[in-house]
C-alpha positions in Angstrom: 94.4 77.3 88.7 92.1 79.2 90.7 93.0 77.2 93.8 96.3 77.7 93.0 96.6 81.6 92.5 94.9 82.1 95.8 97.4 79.8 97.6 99.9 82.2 95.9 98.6 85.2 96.0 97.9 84.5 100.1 101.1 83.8 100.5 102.1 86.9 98.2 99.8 89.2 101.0 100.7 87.9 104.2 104.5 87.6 103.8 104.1 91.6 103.4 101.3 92.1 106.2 103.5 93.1 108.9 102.5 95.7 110.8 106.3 96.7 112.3 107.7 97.5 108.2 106.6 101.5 108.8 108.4 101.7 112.2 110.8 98.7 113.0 113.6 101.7 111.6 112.5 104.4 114.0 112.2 101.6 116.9 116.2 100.9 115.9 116.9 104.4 116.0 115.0 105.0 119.5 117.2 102.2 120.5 120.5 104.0 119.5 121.0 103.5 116.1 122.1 106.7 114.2 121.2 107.2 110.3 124.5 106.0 109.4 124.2 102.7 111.2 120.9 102.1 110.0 122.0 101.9 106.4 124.5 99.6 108.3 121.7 97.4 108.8 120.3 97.3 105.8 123.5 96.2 104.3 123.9 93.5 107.3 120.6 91.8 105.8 121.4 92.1 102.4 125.2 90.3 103.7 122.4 87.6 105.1 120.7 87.1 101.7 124.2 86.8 100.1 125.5 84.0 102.4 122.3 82.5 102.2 122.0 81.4 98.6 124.6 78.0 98.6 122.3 76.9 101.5 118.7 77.8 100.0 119.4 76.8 96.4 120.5 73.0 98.1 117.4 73.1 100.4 115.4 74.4 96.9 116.8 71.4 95.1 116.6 68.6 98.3 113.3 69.3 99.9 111.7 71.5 97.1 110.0 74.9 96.8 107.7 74.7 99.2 109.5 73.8 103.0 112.7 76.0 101.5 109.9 78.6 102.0 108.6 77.4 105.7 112.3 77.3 106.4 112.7 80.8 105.1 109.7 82.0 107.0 110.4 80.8 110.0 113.9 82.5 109.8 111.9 86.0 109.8 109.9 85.3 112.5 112.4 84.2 114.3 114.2 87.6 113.6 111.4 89.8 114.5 111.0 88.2 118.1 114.6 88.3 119.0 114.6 92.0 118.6 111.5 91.9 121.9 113.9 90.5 123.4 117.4 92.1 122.8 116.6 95.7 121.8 120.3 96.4 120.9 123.0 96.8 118.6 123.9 93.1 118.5 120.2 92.1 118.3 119.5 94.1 115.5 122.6 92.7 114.0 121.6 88.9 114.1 117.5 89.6 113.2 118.9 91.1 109.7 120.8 88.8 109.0 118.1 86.4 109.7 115.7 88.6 107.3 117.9 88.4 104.8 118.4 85.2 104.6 114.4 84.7 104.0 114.4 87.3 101.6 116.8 84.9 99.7 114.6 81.8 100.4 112.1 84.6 99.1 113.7 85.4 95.8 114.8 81.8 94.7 112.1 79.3 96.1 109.1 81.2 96.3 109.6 83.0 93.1 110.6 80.0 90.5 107.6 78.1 92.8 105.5 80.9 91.4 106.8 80.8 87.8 107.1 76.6 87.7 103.6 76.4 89.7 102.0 78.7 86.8 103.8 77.0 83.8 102.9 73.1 85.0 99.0 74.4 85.3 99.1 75.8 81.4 99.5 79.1 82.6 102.7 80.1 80.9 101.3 82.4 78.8 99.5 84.6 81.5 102.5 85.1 83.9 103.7 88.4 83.1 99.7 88.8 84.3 99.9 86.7 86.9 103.3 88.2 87.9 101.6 92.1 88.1 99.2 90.7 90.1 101.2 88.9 92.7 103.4 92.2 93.2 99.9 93.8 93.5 99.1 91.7 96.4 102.7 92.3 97.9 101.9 96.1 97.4 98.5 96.0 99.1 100.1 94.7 102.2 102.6 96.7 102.7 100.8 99.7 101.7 98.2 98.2 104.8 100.9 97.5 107.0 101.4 101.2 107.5 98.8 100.9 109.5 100.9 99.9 111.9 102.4 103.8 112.8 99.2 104.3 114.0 98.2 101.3 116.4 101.9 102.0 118.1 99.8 103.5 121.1 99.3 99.6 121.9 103.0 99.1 122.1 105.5 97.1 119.7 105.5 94.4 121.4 101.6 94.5 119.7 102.7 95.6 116.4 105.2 92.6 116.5 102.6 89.8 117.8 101.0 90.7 115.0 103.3 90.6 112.2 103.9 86.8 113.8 100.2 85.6 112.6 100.8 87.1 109.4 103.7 85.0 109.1 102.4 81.9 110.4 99.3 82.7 107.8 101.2 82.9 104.9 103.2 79.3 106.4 99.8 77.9 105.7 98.9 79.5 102.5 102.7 77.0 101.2 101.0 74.0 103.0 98.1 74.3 101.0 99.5 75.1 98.0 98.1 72.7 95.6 101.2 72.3 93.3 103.2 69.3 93.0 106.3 69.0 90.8 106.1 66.0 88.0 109.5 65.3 88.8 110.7 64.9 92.2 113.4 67.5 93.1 116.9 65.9 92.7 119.1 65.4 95.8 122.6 67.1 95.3 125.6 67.2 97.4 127.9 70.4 98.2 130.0 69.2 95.2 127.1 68.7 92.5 125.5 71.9 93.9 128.7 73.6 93.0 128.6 72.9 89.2 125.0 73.5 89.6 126.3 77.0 90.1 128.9 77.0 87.9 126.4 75.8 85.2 124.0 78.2 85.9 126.4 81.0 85.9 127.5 80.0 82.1 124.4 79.8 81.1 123.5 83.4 81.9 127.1 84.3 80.2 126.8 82.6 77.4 123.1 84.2 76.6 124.0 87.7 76.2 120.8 89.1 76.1 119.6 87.0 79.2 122.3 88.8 80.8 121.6 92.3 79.7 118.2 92.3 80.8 118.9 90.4 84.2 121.6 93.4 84.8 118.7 95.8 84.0 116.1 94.6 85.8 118.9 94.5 89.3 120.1 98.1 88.6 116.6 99.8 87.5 114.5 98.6 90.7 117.6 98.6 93.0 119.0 102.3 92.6 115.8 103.9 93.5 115.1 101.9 96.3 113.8 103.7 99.1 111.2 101.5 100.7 112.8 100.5 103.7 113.7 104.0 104.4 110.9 105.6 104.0 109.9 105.8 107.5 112.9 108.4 108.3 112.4 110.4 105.3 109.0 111.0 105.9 110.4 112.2 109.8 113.0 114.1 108.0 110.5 116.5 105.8 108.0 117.0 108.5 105.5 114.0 109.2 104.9 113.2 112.9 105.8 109.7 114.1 102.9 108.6 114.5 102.1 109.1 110.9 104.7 108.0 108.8 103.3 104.9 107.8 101.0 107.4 105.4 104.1 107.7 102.8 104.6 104.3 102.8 100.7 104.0 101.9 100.8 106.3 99.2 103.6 105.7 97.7 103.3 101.6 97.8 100.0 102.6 96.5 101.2 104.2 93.6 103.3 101.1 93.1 100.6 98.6 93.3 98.8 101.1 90.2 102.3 100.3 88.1 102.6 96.4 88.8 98.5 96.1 88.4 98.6 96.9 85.0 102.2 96.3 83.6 101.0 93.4 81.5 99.0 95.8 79.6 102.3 97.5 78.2 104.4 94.2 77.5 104.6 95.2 73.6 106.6 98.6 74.3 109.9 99.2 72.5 113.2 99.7 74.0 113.2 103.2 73.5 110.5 104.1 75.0 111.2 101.6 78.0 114.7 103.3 78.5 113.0 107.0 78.2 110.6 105.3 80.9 113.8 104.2 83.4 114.7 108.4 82.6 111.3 110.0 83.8 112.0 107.5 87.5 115.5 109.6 87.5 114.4 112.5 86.6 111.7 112.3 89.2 113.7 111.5 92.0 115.9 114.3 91.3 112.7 116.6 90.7 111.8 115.9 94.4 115.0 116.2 95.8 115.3 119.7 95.1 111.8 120.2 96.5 111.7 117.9 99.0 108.6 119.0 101.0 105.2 117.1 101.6 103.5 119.1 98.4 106.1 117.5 96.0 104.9 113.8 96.9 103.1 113.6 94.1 106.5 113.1 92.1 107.6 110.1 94.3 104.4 108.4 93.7 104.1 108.9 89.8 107.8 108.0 90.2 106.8 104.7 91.6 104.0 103.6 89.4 106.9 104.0 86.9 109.3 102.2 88.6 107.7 99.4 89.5 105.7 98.9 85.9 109.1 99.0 84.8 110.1 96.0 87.3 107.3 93.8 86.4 107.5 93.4 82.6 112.0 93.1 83.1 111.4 90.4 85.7 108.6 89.0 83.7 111.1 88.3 80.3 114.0 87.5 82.6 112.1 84.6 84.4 110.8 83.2 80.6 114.2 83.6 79.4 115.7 81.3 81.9 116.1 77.6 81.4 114.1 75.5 83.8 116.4 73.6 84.5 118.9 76.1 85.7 116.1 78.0 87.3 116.8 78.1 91.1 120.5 78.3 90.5 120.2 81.5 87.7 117.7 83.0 90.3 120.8 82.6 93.2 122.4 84.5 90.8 120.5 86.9 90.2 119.3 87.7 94.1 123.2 87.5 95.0 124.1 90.3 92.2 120.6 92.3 93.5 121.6 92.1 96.9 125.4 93.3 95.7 124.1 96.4 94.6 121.5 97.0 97.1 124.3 97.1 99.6 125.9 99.7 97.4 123.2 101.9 97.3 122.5 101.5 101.2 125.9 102.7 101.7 125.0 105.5 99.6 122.1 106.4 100.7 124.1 106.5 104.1 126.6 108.4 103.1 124.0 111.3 101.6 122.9 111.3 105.3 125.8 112.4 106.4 125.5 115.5 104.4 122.8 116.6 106.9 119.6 115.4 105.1 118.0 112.3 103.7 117.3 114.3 100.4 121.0 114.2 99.3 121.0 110.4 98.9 117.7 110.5 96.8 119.3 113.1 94.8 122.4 110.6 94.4 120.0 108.2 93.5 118.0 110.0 90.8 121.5 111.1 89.1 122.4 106.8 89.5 119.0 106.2 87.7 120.1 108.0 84.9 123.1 107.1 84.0 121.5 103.5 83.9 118.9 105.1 81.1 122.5 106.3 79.2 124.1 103.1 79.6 120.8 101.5 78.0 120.5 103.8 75.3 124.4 103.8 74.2 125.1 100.0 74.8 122.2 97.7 76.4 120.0 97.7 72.8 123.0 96.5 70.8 123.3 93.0 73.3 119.6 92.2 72.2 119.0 93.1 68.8 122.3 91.5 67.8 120.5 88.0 68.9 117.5 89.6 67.6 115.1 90.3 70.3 113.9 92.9 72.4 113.4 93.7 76.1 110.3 93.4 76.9 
């Protein structure tokens, strides 16, 4: 088990280590790209992770967990490379859709590897645990990779260089892996993979509280998301470039805090989870009306909340989900994620155009909590009808 968490958990850090997250957005802007078009691109990669999921869950399913991972990363680095090369509208184009398709090889291989690796060691019981702690890991390195603000003196063709060795370092942390399935992965064809999807999709339908909480998790983590555009807000209430990567740190921080010890709140009731999904709204709309440097403090307790939140959902979605409908529910669930993170890029964008970056968090804030009303007036009544709670 040990040998197995740290293959994980390596993987976890090093897929996140990359230097060029706090200022690939600003290079795109100094490269033409106005606020609008940058939430453009955004929604280009989450397009990418959409198209991607017929061709990673048959890759999950005909060459296993694993290598639909090395494929996956070696779409990103790929990505990252191009855009030393073609600096442009177009480029940037084609290396997010490239993203996004690893972030789907991401969300559907690595994350049922993670959940299937666990379970076949007798860890079932600790992965809400295990879980937090992988996120953790994931935190940390993006939280270090803001780092990478300040070592732009060297130039981004440095900060890219080495966001490549922390890819190729997380391709070895899969290769060593020591996880082997009992059962070999089944071949399928386009047609079987088909009513593999189909199957998967009535199973989630026909399990209403599976349902309710996979819609949950998707629309709690994905209103407030702000991460990848963090770098321009932080421009946008006063931080100099070359320090921007510091609100990534501190608020990734906070986040890491609220995944670390998640598992510690797994017994909470609905009510107090939905009054929970409330206090992120009310947050963000707190610092929206503020929106200065002093009233970070909000976004960060904001974040520990969120992303507490996010663990102990994902954690009962992933144990409610048959194992052997797990890669396809997962497609499922990153296509609906990526759905709605496209929505809220475009609104996000569109709160731009209002003159500032603090008009889409306020849009977002007001989102959040009419997700806690929804869960208060309809959500419970899904679960408790079938007997069973949330989290």
């Amino acid at each position: 088990m040990k040998r197995l968490l740290f293959s994980l958990y390596g993987f976890a850090f090093f897929n996140k280590f990359l230097l060029l997250t706090p200022v690939y957005a600003i290079f795109m802007q100094q490269n033409g790209l106005t606020d609008f078009q940058l939430s453009m691109m955004f929604i280009v990669s989450a397009i990418g992770t959409i198209l991607a999921q017929v061709p990673v869950a048959y890759l999950t399913n005909h060459i296993g967990q694993r290598w639909s991972m090395i494929v996956g990363q070696s779409l990103k680095m790929f990505a990252i490379l191009l855009w030393l090369v073609m600096p442009n509208y177009i480029g940037f184009i084609i290396g997010m859709l490239l993203w996004g398709a690893q972030a789907g090889f991401r969300s559907v291989a690595f994350e049922g590897l993670v959940y299937d690796a666990v379970s076949a060691a007798g860890g079932a019981k600790q992965y809400p645990r295990i879980l937090g702690r992988k996120s953790t890991f994931e935190s940390i390195a993006v939280a270090l990779s803001a780092c990478g603000s300040l070592l732009m003196f060297l130039g981004y063709n440095w900060v890219t260089w080495a966001s490549v060795v922390a890819i190729l370092i997380s391709m070895i942390c899969l290769v060593v892996l020591p996880y082997h399935p009992v059962v070999p992965a089944p071949q399928v064809s386009g047609l079987k993979l088909r009513k593999l999807m189909r199957t998967g999709m009535r199973v989630v339908l026909k399990t209403p509280c599976l349902m309710s909480v996979m819609i949950l998790t998707i629309l709690v983590i994905n209103i407030p998301f702000l991460d990848d555009f963090l770098s321009p807000i932080a421009l946008n209430i006063g931080i100099p470039t070359e320090y921007v990567g510091i609100l990534s740190f501190f608020l990734l921080g906070c986040a890491t805090l609220g995944q670390r010890f998640a598992y510690k709140f797994t017994h909470l009731s609905d009510t107090v989870l939905y009054w929970l999904i409330a206090a992120v709204g009310a947050g963000y709309v707190a610092f929206s009306l503020i929106y200065t440097t002093g009233a970070l403090w909000i976004m960060g307790v904001s974040y520990m909340v969120l992303w507490g939140l996010f663990t102990l959902l994902y954690s009962r979605f992933q144990d409610m989900t048959p194992t052997a409908s797990r890669s396809i529910v997962l497609s499922l669930y990153t296509t609906l994620t990526y759905l709605v993170y496209m929505a809220v890029c475009g609104v996000i964008g569109l709160g731009s155009m209002l003159g500032s970056w603090r008009y889409s968090i306020l849009i977002l804030g007001i989102l959040e909590l009419c997700v806690f009303a929804w869960a208060m007036l309809f959500l419970r009544r899904s679960c408790t009808a079938h007997g069973k709670e949330l989290v």
